[in-house]
C-alpha positions in Angstrom: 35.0 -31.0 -21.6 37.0 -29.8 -24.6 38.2 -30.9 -27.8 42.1 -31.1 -27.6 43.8 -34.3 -28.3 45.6 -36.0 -25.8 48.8 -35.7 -25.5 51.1 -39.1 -25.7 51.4 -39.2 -21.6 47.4 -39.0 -21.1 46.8 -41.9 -23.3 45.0 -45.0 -21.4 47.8 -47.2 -21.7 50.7 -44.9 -20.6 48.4 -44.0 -17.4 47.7 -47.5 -16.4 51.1 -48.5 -16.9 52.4 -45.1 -14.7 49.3 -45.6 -11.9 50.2 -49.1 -11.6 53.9 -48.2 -10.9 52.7 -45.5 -8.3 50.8 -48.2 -6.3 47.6 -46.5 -7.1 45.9 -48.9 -10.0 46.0 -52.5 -8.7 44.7 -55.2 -11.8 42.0 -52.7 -13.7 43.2 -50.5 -16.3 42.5 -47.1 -18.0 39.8 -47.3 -20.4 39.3 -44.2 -21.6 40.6 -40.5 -20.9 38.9 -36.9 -21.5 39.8 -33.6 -21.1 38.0 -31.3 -18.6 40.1 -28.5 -18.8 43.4 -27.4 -20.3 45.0 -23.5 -19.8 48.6 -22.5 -20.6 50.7 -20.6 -18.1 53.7 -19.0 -18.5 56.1 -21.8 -18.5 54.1 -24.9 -19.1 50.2 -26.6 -20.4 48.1 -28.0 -17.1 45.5 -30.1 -18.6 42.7 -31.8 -16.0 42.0 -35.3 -17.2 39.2 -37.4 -16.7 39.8 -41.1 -16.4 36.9 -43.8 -16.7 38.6 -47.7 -15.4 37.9 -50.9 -16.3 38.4 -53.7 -13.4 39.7 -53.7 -10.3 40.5 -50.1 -9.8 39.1 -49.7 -6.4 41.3 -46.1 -4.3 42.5 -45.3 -8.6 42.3 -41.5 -9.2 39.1 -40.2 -10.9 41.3 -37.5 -12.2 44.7 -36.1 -12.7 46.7 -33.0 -13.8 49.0 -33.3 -16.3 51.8 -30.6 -16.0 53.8 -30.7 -19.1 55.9 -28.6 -21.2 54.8 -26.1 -23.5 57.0 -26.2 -27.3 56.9 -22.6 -27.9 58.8 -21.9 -24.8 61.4 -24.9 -25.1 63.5 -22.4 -23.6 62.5 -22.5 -20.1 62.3 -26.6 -20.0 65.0 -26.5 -17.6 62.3 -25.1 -14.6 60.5 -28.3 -15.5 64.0 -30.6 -14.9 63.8 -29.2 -11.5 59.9 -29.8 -11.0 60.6 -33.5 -12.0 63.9 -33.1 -10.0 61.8 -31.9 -7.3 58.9 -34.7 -7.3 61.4 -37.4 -7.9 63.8 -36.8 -5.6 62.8 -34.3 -2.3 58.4 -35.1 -2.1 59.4 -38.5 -1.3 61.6 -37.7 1.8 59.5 -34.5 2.8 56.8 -34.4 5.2 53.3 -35.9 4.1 50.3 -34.0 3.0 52.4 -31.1 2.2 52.3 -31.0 -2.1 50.2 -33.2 -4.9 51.3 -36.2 -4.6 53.3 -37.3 -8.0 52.5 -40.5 -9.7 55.0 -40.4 -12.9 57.6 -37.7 -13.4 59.2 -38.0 -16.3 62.1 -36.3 -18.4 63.5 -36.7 -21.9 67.2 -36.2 -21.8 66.9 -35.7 -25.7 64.1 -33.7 -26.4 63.9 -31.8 -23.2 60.4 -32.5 -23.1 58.9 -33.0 -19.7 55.6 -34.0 -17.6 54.2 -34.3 -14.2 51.3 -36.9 -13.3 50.1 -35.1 -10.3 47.0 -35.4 -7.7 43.9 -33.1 -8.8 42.7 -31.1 -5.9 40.2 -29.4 -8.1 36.9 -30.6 -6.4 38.1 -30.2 -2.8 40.9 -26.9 -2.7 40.8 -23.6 -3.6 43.4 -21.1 -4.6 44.0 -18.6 -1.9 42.6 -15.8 -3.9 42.5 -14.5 -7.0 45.2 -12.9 -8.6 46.4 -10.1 -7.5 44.3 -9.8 -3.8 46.3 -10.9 -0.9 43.8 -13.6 1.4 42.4 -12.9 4.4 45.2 -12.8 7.5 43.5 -16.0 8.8 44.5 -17.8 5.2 47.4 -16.3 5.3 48.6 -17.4 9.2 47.7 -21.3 7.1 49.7 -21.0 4.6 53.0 -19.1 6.1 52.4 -22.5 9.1 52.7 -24.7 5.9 56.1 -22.7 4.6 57.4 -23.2 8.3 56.4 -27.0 8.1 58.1 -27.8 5.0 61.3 -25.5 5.5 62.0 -26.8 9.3 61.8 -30.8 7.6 64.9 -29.6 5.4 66.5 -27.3 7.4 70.2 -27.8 7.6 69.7 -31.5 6.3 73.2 -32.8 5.7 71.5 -33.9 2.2 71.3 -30.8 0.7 74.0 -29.9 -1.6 75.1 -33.6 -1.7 72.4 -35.9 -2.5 69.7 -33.1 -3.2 70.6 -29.9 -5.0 74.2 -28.6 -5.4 75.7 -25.6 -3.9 77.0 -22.9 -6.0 80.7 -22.4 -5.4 82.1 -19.1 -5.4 82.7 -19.1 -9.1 79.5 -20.1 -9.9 78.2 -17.0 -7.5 80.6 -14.7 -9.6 79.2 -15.8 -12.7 75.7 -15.3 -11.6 76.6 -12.2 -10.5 77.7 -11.5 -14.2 75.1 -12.6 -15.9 73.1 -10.1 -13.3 74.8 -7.3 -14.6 74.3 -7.9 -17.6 70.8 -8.2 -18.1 70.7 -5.4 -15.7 72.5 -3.5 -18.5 69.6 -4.2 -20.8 67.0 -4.0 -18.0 67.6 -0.6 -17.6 68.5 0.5 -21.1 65.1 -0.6 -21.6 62.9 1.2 -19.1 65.2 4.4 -20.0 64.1 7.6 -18.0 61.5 5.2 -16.3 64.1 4.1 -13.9 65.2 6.8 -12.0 68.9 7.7 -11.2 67.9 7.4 -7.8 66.9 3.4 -8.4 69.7 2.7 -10.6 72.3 3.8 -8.0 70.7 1.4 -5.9 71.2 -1.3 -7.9 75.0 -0.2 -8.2 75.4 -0.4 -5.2 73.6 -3.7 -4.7 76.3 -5.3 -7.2 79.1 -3.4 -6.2 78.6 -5.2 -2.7 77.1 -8.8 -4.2 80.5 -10.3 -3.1 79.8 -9.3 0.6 76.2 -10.0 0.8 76.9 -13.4 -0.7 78.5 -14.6 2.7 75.3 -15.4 4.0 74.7 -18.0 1.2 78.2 -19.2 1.5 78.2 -19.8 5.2 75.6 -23.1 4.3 73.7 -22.7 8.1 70.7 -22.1 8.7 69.7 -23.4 5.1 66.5 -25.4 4.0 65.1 -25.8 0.2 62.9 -22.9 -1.1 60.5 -22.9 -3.0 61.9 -20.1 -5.2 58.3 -19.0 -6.7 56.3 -18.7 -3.3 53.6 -16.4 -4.0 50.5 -16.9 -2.0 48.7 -18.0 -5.3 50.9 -21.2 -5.8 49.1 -22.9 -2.6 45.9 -24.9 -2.6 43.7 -24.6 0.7 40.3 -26.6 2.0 37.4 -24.9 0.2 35.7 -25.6 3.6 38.7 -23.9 5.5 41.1 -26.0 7.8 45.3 -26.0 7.5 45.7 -28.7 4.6 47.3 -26.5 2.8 49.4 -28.1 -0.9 52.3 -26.2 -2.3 52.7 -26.5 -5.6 54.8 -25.2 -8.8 58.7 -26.3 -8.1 60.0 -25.6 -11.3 62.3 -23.0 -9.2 63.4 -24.8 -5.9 66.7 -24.5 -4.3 68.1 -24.9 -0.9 69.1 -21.5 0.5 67.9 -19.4 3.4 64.3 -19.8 3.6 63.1 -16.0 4.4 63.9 -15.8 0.9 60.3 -17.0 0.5 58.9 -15.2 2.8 60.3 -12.3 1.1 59.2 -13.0 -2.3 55.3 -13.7 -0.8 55.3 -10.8 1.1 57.7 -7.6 0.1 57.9 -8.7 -3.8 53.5 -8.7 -3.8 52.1 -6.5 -1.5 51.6 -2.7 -1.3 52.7 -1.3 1.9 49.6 -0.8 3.6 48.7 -4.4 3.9 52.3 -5.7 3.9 52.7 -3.3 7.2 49.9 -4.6 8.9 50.4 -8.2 8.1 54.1 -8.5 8.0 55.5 -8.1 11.3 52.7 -10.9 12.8 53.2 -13.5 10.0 56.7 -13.3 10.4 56.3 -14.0 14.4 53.7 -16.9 13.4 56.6 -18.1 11.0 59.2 -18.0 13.6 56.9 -20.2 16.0 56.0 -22.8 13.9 60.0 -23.4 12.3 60.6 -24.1 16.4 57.0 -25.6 17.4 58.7 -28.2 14.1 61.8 -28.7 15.7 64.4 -26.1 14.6 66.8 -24.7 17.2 69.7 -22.2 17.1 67.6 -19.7 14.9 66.6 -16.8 17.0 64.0 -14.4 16.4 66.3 -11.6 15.2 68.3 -13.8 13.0 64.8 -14.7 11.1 64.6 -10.4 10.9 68.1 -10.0 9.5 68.0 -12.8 6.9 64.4 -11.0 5.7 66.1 -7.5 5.5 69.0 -8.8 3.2 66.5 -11.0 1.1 64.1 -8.5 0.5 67.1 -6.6 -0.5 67.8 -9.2 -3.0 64.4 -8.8 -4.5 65.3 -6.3 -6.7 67.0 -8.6 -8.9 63.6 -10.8 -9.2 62.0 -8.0 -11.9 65.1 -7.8 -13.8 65.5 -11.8 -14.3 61.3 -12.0 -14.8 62.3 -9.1 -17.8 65.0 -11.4 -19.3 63.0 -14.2 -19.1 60.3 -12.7 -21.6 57.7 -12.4 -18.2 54.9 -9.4 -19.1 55.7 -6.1 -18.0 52.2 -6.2 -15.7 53.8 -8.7 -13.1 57.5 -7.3 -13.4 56.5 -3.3 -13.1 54.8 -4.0 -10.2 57.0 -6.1 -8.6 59.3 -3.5 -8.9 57.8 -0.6 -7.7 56.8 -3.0 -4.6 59.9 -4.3 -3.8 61.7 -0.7 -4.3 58.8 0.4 -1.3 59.8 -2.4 0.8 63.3 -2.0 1.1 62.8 1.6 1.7 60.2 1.4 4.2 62.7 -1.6 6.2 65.7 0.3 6.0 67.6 -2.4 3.9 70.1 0.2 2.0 71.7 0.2 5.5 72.8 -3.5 4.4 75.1 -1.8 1.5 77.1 0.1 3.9 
C-alpha cells in the first residue's frame, strides 16, 4: 500500500458509477479504494487500485489500473487522446483476449486531461522480461503470433482511414517530412562530432528520397493498425507460460504497414547477434500466422521488402524520441542499433 491520494477518477463513487456502465458491477457499489502501487513512466502515472464492494458485486474487479496523465508533461496528452481513441473506438471491434479490457475511457476536451480504467493482470501475467533482455525465442514465437493475430483482424479493413484513424494526405506527408528535418537539424547539431559524416549522409539521403519511399504508405494495401510502440516489453504473458498474450500502451497507434512493428521490436532493440539468430525465424512464424488468420495476397517476399524499407525508417525513431525530451539511454542505443540493422540488411540499396 502507499500513501498517495486518490486521484478524482479512483474515488468509490466515480468507479461504481464507470463499472456499472461497463457491465461489470451489477446493484453493489464501491466502498472503499486503496492504492497498491503507483510508478510514473515517461508519458503518464499507472496507479494499481484496490477496491473493497459493498452488495451484490458478484464477477466486479478486485482491482484496476488507472492510466492517467501526468501534469508535468501536459505536452504529450495527445498519445493519451489516441490511447482513449484506441480503447473507445478499435478494442471493441478487435478480436477478444487480445489487450486489458477497458471499463471507462475518458477525455477532457478542455483540460486535456485523460484516464484509462483498465483490467489488472498483475497477479496472473508477467512482462516478457526485464528491460533491456530480449525473452526467450519460445516467448518471443507468443508474442510475434499475438502481433499476427491482431494485425490480420484489421488488415485492409475498409474502416480504417474512415471510421477509425485518418490517412495522411500527401500534404500532411510533406509536412511531416518537414518537421523531420528539422528536428533532424537540431538532432544532429546536438550530438556534434558524435554523429559521424558517414551517418549523417545517410540520413540525407533518407530525406532526399522520403517523397519516393512514401509510396508505400500512399498506396493504402496491405495496411492494418500498428501499434506504433511495439517493444517486446509492452506485452503481458501467462506467468505459468501458454499464448494469452495482452498488448498494451496505444498511446501511438496508427494504421500503416504492419512490419513497421515488427521492425521497431526487433531492428530498433536488439544487437545483431541475437537479432540474426532470431530474426529470420520470427519473421517466417509472423508470416504464417497473418495467413493461418486469414490474410491473402501478401506473399512471403512482400512481408521481406516492407521490413527492409521500415527498418530503414527506423532511423527517424531516435531523432523524434530526442525531440520529445526521451533520455539519451534509450535513444543512443536505439541508434546505434538501428544504424547496425540497416547495414547488416542492406537497406541503403532502398535509396538508390
Amino acid at each position: 500500500m502507499t500513501t498517495e491520494v486518490l486521484p478524482g477518477a479512483a474515488g468509490a463513487e466515480p468507479l461504481t458509477a464507470a463499472l456499472r456502465k461497463a457491465g461489470a458491477l451489477g446493484q453493489g457499489r464501491v466502498a472503499a479504494v486503496t492504492v497498491e502501487s503507483a510508478r510514473d513512466t515517461i508519458l503518464s502515472r499507472i496507479i494499481r487500485l484496490r477496491l473493497v464492494y459493498d452488495g451484490a458485486a458478484s464477477g466486479a474487479p478486485a482491482s484496476l489500473i488507472l492510466k492517467m496523465d501526468r501534469p508535468d508533461r501536459a505536452e504529450l496528452n495527445a498519445g493519451g487522446r489516441r490511447e482513449v481513441d484506441f480503447y473507445r473506438g478499435i478494442t471493441p471491434a478487435s478480436p477478444a483476449g487480445l489487450v486489458p479490457r477497458c471499463f471507462e475511457a475518458a477525455w477532457d476536451d478542455t483540460t486535456k486531461a485523460w484516464h484509462l480504467l483498465l483490467e489488472d493482470f498483475s497477479d496472473s501475467h508477467v512482462v516478457a522480461e526485464a528491460w533491456p533482455l530480449p525473452p526467450s525465442l519460445e516467448r518471443l514465437r507468443a508474442i510475434i503470433a499475438a502481433r499476427a493475430r491482431f494485425h490480420a483482424a484489421w488488415w485492409d479493413d475498409p474502416r480504417l482511414g474512415v471510421a477509425i484513424g485518418t490517412w495522411a494526405d500527401a500534404a500532411q506527408i510533406a509536412e511531416h517530412q518537414r518537421r523531420f528535418a528539422t528536428q533532424y537539424a537540431r538532432f544532429s547539431d546536438f550530438l556534434g562530432d558524435r554523429l559521424p559524416r558517414e551517418r549523417r549522409n545517410l540520413f540525407e539521403r533518407y530525406m532526399a528520397a522520403a517523397p519516393r519511399l512514401a509510396s508505400r504508405y500512399a498506396s493504402r494495401r496491405d495496411m492494418t493498425i500498428v501499434h506504433g510502440d511495439a517493444h517486446v516489453w509492452n506485452c503481458l504473458l501467462p506467468r505459468d507460460g501458454g499464448d494469452d498474450i495482452r498488448l498494451f500502451d496505444w498511446d501511438s497507434w496508427r494504421a500503416d504497414t504492419a512490419s513497421d512493428d515488427l521492425a521497431y521490436m526487433m531492428a530498433l532493440h536488439w544487437y545483431p547477434d541475437y537479432r540474426r539468430e532470431a530474426e529470420r525465424p520470427l519473421l517466417d512464424h509472423y508470416h504464417a500466422a497473418l495467413l493461418a488468420h486469414g490474410v491473402r495476397g501478401y506473399d512471403r517476399a512482400a512481408l521481406d521488402n516492407d521490413y527492409s524499407l521500415s527498418v530503414l525508417s527506423q532511423i527517424t525513431i531516435p531523432v523524434w524520441q530526442h525531440a520529445y525530451g526521451i533520455p539519451p539511454v534509450i535513444w543512443w542505443n536505439n541508434l546505434e542499433r538501428t544504424m547496425l540493422a540497416v547495414d547488416d540488411l542492406g537497406c541503403r540499396e532502398l535509396l538508390g
